[in-house]
DRENDO-1510 file (C-alpha; in Angstrom, 1 decimal, always signed):
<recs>
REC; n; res; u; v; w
REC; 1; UNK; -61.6; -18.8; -21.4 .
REC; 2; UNK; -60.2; -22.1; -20.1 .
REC; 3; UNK; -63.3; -24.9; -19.7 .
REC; 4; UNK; -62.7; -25.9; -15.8 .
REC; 5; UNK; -65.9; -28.2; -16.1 .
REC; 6; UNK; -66.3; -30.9; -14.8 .
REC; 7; UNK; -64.9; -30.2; -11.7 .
REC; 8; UNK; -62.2; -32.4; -9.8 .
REC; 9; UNK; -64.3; -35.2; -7.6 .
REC; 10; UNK; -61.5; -36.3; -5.8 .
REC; 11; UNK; -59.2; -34.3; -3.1 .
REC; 12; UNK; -56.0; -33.7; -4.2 .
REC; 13; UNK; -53.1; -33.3; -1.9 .
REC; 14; UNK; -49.6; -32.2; -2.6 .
REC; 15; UNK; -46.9; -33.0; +0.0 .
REC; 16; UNK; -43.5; -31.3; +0.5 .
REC; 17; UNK; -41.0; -32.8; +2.9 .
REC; 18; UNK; -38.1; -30.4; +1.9 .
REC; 19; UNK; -39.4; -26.8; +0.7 .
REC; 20; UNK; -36.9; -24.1; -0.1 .
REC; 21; UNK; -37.3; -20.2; -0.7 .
REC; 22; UNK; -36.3; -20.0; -4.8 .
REC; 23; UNK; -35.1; -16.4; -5.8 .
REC; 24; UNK; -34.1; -16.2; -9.3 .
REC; 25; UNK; -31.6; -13.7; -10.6 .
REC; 26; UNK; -31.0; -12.6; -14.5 .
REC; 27; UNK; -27.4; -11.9; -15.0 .
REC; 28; UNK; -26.6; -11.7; -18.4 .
REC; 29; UNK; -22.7; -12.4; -19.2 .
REC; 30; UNK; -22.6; -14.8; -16.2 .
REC; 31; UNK; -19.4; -16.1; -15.4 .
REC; 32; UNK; -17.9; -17.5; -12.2 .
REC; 33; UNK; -15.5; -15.6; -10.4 .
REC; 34; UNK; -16.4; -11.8; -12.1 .
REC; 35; UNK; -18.4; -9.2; -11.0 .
REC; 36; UNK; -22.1; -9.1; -12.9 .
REC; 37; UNK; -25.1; -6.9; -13.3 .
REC; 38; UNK; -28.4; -9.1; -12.7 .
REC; 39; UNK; -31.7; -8.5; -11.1 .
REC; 40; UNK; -34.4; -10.6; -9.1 .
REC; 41; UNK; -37.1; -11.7; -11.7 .
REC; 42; UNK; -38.9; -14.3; -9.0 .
REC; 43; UNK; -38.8; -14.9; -5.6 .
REC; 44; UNK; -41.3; -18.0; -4.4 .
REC; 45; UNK; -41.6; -21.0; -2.0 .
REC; 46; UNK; -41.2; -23.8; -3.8 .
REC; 47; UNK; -40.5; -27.9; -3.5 .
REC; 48; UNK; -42.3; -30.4; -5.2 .
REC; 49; UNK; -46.0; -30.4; -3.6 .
REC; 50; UNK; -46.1; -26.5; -3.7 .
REC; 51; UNK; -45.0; -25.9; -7.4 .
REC; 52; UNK; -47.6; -28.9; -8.1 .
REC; 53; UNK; -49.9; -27.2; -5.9 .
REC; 54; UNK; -49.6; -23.6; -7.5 .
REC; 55; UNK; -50.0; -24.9; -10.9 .
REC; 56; UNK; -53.3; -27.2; -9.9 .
REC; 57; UNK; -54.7; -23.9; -8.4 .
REC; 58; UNK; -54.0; -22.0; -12.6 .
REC; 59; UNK; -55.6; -25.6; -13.9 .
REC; 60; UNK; -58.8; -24.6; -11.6 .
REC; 61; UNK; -58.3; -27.2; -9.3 .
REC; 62; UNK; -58.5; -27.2; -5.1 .
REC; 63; UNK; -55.6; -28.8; -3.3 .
REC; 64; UNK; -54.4; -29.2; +0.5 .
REC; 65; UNK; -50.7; -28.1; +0.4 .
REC; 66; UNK; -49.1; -29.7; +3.4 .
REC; 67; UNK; -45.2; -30.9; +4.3 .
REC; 68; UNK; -42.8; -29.2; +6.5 .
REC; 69; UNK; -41.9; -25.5; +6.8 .
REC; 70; UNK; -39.8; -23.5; +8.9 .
REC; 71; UNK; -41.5; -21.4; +11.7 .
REC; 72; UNK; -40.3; -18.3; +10.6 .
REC; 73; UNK; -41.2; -18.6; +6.4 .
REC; 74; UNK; -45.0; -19.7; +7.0 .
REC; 75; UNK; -46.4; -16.4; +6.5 .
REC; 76; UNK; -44.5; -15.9; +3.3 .
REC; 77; UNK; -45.8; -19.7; +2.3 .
REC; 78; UNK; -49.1; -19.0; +3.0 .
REC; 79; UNK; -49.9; -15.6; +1.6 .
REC; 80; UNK; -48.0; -16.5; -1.4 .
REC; 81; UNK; -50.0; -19.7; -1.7 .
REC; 82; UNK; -53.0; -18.5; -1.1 .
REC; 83; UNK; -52.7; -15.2; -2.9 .
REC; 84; UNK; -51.3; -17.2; -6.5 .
REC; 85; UNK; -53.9; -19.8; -6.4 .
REC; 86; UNK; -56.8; -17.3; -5.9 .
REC; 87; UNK; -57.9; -18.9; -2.4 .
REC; 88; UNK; -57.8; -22.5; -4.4 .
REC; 89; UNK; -54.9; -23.7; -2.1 .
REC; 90; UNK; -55.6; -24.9; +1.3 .
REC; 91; UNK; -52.4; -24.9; +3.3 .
REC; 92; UNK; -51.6; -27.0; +6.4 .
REC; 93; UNK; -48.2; -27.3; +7.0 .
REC; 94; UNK; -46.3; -28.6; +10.1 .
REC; 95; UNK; -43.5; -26.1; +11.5 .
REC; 96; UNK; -39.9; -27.1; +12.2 .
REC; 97; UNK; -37.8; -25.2; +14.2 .
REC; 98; UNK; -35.1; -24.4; +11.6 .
REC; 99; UNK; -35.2; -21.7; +8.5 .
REC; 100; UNK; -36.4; -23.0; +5.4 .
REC; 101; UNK; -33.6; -22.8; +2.7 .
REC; 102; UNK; -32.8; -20.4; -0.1 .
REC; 103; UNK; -32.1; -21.5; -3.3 .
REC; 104; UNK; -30.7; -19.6; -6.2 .
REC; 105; UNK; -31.2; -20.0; -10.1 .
REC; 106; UNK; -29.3; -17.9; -12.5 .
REC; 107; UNK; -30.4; -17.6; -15.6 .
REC; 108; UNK; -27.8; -15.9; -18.1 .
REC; 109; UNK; -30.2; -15.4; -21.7 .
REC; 110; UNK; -27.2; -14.6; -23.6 .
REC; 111; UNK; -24.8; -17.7; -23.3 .
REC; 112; UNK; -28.5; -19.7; -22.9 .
REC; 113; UNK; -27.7; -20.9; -19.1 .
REC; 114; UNK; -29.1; -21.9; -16.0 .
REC; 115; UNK; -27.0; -22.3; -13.0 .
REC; 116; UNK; -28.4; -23.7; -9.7 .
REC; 117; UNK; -27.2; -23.3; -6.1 .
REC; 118; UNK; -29.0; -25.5; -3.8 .
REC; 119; UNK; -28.8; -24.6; +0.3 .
REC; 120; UNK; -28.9; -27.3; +2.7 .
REC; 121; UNK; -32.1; -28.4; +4.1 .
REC; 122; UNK; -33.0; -28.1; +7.7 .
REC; 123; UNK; -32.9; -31.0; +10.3 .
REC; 124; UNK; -36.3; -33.3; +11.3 .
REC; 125; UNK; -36.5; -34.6; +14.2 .
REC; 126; UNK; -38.3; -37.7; +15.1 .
REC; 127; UNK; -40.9; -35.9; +16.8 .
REC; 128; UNK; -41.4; -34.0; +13.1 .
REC; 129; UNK; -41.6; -37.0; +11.6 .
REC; 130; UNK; -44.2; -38.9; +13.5 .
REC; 131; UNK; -46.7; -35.7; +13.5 .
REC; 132; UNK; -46.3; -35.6; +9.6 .
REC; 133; UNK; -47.5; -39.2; +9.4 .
REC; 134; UNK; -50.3; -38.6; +11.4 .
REC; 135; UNK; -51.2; -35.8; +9.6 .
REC; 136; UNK; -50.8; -37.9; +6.6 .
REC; 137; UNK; -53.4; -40.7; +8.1 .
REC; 138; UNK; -56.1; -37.9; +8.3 .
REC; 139; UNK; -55.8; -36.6; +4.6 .
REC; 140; UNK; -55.5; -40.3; +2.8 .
REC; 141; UNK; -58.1; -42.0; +2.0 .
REC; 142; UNK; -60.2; -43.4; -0.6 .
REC; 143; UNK; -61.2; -40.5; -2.9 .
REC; 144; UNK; -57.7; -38.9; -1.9 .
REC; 145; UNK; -55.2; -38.0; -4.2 .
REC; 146; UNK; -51.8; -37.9; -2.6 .
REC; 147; UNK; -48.8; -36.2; -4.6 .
REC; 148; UNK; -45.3; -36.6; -2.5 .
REC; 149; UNK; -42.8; -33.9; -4.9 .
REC; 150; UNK; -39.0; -34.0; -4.5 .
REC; 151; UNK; -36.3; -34.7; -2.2 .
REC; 152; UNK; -35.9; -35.7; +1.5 .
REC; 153; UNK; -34.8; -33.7; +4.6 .
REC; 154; UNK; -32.0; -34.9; +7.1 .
REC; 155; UNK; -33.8; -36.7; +9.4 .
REC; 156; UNK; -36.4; -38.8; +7.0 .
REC; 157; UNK; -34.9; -41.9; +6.0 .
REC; 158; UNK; -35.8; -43.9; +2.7 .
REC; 159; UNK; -37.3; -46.4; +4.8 .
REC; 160; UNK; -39.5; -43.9; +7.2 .
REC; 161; UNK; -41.1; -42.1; +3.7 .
REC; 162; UNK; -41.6; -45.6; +2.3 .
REC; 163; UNK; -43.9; -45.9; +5.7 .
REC; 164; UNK; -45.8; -42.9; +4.8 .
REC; 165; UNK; -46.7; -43.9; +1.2 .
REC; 166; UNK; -47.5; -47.4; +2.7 .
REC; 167; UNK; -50.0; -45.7; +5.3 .
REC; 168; UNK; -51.1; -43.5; +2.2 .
REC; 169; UNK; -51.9; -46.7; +0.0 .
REC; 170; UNK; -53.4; -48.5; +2.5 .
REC; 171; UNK; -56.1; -46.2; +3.7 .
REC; 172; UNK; -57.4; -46.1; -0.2 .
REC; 173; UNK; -55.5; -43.1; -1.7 .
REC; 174; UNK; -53.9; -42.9; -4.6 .
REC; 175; UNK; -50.4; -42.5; -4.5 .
REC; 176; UNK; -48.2; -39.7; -7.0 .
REC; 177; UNK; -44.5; -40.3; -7.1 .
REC; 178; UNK; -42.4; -37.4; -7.9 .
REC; 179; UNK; -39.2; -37.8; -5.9 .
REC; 180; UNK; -35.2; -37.9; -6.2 .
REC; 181; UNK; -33.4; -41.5; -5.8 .
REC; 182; UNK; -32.8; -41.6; -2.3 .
REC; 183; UNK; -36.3; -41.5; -1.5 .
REC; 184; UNK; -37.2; -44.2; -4.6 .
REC; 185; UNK; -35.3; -46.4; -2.1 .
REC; 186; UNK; -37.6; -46.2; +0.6 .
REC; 187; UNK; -40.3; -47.7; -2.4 .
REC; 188; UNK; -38.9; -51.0; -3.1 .
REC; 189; UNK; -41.6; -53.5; -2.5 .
REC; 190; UNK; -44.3; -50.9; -2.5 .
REC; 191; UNK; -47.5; -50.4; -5.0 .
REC; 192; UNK; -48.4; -46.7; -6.3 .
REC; 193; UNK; -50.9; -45.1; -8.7 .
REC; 194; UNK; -48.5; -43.2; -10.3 .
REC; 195; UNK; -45.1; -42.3; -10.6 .
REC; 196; UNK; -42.9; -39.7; -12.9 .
REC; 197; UNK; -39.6; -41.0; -13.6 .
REC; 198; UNK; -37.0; -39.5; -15.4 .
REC; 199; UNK; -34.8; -41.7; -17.8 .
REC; 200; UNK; -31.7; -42.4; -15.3 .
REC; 201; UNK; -34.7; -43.3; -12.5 .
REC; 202; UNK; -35.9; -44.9; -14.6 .
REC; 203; UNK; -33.2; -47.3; -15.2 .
REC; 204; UNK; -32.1; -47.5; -11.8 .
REC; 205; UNK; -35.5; -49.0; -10.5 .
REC; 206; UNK; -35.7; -51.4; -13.5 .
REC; 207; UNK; -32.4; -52.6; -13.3 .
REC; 208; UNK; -32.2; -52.5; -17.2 .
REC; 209; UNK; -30.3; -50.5; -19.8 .
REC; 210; UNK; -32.5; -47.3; -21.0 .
REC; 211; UNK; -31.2; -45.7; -24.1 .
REC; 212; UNK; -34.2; -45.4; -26.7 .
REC; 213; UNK; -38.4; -45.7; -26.8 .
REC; 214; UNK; -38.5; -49.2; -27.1 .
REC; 215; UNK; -36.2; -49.2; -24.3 .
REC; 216; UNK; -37.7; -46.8; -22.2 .
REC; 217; UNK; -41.1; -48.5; -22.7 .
REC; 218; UNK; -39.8; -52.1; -21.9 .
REC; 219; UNK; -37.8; -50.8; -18.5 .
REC; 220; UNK; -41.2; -48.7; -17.2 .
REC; 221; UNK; -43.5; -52.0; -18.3 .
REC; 222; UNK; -41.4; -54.1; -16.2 .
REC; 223; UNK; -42.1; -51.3; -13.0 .
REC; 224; UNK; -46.4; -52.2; -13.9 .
REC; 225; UNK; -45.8; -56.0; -13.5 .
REC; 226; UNK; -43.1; -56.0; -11.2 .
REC; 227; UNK; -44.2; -58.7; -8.1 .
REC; 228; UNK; -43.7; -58.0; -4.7 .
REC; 229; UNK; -44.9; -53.9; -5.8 .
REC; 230; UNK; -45.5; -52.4; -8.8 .
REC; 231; UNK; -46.5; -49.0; -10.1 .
REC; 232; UNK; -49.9; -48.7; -11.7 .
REC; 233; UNK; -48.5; -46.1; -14.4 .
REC; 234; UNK; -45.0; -44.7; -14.9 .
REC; 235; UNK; -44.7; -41.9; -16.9 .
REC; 236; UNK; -41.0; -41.9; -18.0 .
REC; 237; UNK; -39.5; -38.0; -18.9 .
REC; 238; UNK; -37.4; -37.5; -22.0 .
REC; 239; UNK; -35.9; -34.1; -21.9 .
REC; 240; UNK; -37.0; -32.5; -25.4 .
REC; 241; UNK; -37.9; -35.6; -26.6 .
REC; 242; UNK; -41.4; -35.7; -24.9 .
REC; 243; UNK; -42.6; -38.5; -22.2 .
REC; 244; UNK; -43.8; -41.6; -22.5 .
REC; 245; UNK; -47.0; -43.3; -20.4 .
REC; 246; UNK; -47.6; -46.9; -19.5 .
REC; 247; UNK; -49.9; -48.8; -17.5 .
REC; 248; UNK; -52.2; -52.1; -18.3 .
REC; 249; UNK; -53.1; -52.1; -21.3 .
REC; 250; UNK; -52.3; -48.0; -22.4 .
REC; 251; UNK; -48.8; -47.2; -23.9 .
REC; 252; UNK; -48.9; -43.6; -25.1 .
REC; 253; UNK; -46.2; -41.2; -26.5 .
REC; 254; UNK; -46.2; -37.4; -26.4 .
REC; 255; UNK; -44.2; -34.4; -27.3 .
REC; 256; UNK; -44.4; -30.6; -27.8 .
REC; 257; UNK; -41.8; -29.3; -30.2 .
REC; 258; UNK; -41.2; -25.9; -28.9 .
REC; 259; UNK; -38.4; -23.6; -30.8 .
REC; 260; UNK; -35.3; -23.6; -28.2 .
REC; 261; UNK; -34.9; -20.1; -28.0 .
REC; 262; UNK; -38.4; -19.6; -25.6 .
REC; 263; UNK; -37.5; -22.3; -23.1 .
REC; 264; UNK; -36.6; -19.5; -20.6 .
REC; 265; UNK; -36.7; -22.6; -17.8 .
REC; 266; UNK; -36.7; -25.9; -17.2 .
REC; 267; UNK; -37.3; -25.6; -13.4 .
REC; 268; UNK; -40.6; -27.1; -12.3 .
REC; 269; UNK; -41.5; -28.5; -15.2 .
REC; 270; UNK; -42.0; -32.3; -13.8 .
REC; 271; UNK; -44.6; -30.8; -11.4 .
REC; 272; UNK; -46.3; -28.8; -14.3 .
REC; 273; UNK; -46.2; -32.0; -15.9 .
REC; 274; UNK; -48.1; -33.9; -13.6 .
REC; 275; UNK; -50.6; -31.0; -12.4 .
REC; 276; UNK; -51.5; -31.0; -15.9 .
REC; 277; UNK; -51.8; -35.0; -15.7 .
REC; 278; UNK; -53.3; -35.2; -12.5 .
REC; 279; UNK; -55.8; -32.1; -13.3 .
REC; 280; UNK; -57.3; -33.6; -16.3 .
REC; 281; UNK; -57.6; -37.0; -15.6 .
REC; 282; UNK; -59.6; -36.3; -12.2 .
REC; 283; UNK; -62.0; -34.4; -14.2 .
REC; 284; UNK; -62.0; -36.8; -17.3 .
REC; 285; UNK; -60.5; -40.5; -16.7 .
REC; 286; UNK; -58.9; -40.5; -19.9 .
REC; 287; UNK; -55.3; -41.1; -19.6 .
REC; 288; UNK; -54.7; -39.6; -23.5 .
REC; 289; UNK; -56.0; -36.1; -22.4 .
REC; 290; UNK; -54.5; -36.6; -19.5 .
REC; 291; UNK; -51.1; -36.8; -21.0 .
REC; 292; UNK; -51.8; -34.0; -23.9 .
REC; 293; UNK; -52.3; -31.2; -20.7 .
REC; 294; UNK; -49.9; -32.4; -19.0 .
REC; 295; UNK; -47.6; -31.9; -21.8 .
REC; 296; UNK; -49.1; -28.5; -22.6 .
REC; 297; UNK; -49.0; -27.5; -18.8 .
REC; 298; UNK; -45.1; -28.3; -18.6 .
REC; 299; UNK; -43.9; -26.6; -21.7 .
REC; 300; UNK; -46.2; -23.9; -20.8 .
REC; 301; UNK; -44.2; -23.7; -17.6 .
REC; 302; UNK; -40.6; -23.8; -19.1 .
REC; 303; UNK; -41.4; -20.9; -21.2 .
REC; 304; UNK; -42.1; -19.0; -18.2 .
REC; 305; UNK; -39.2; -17.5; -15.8 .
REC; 306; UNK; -40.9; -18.8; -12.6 .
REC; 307; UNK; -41.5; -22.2; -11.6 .
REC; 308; UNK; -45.4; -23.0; -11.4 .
REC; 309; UNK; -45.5; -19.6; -13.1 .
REC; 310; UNK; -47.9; -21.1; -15.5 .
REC; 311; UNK; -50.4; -18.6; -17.6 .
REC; 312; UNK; -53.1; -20.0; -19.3 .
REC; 313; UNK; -52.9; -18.7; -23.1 .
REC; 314; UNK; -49.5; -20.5; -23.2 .
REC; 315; UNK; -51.1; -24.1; -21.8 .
REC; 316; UNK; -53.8; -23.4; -24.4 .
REC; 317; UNK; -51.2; -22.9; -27.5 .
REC; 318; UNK; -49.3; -25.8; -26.2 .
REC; 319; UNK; -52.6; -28.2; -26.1 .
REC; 320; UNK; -52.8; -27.8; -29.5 .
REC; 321; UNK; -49.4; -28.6; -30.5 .
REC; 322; UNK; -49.2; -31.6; -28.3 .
REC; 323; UNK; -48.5; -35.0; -30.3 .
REC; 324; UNK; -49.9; -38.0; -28.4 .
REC; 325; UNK; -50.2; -41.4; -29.5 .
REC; 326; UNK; -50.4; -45.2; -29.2 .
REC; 327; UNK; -47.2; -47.1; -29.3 .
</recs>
């Protein structure tokens, strides 16, 4: 039985500006332009808050799940929120007038493929995005945890979700950064807690060259001392190569080696990452255990055929196998 003890003192909540409907198909034999048998192994809300927010609710943890949804998939949000993280998951999400949109994954197990087909996002208004900032003002503050997953709708600029973090930061929260390049614009002379970056992010926000660990750990120490804004703690992604973690004075390295052939998907796994992060330093304050779930908690994740579809056994098997260390 998984140890929740000692329980999460701070809130934790996980913010999604662009949510989608995901349905994932299995079709083996994929191939564009034929005809092929498959059949619907998932169908979920997801975006980067509510994937973080379904896997914090596996971990044991509580979180307020808020962002934007469209008027007519709140129901299916809600009860699929609420039912998957056993009541854990508080949702309070602000309705746009448009549909949410539907993704699709399909995973073909035979050629060892994932295909993705992303659907536009619907349209914010500036209306939308002044009621999600105030809504924002009333969740952040000190003791607050506030996790911002993914990418930006049509209608938030770089520049207005910049604002947001900033009202975030200042009212004492602590910030999680887990967001496409457009919205790492909107950051640039900003300070956050934490942020997960992968490699080509990584880069870009450096301004250096990243192409091994020394690399990697030079670029994401310059983002900790960086004037004018920093981040507290980058933790740079590596593929199957494991993550690496800095902030002042910590420098760790981690990996789970994992046999190829049961990584089902890789969908997610950035969120499951930093639930598992977010989750056990909360409860713990060290950033090495920290690291060593959060490692567990994604590979546990891309074994799984459903993103945030995260059981428990596999997280445990996974802890153990975790390598994490001092540079």
């Amino acid at each position: 039985m998984y140890d929740r003890s000692p329980m999460s003192t701070n809130r934790i909540v996980t913010v999604t500006l662009n949510p989608a409907v995901d349905r994932v198909i299995e079709a083996p034999g994929f191939a564009v332009g034929k005809r092929v048998d498959g059949r619907v192994v998932a169908w979920y809300p997801t975006g980067g808050g509510i994937t973080l927010s379904r896997v914090l609710a596996v971990l044991g943890d509580r979180s307020i799940a808020t962002g934007f949804v469209g008027q007519a998939e709140l129901a299916f949000f809600e009860e699929h929120l609420e039912r998957s993280g056993e009541g854990r998951t508080v949702c309070q999400f602000l309705l746009c007038r448009d549909r949410t949109r539907d993704n699709l994954t399909i995973v073909d197990p035979i050629n060892d493929t994932e295909t993705h087909i992303r659907d536009q996002a619907f349209n914010v208004t500036e209306d939308d995005v002044r009621r999600m900032a105030s809504k924002l003002s009333m969740l952040a503050r000190t003791g607050s945890i506030m996790c911002f997953g993914r990418s930006l709708p049509p209608g938030v600029s770089p520049a207005q979700f910049g604002r947001m973090v900033g009202r975030c930061v200042n009212q004492g929260a602590r910030v999680v950064i887990n967001v496409d390049e457009e919205a790492l614009r909107g950051l640039a002379g900003r300070t956050v807690w934490l942020a997960k970056l992968n490699v080509r992010q990584l880069s870009q926000m450096s301004e250096r060259p990243v192409h091994d660990e020394a690399s990697v750990i030079e670029a994401a120490r310059a983002l900790t001392t960086r004037e004018g804004g920093h981040i507290e703690h980058v933790m740079a992604t590596r593929g199957a190569d494991g993550a690496i973690l800095v902030g002042e004075g910590l420098t760790l390295l981690g990996q789970v080696s994992v046999h190829p052939g049961r990584v089902v998907s890789t969908v997610g796994c950035g969120e499951a990452l930093l639930a598992g992060v977010v989750s056990k330093w909360d409860r713990t304050g060290d950033w090495e255990q920290a690291m060593r779930e959060g490692l567990a908690v994604a590979t546990a994740n891309a074994v799984g055929q459903e993103a945030g579809g995260v059981e428990m056994d596999d997280v445990e098997e996974f802890r153990f196998m975790a390598m994490v260390q001092q540079a």
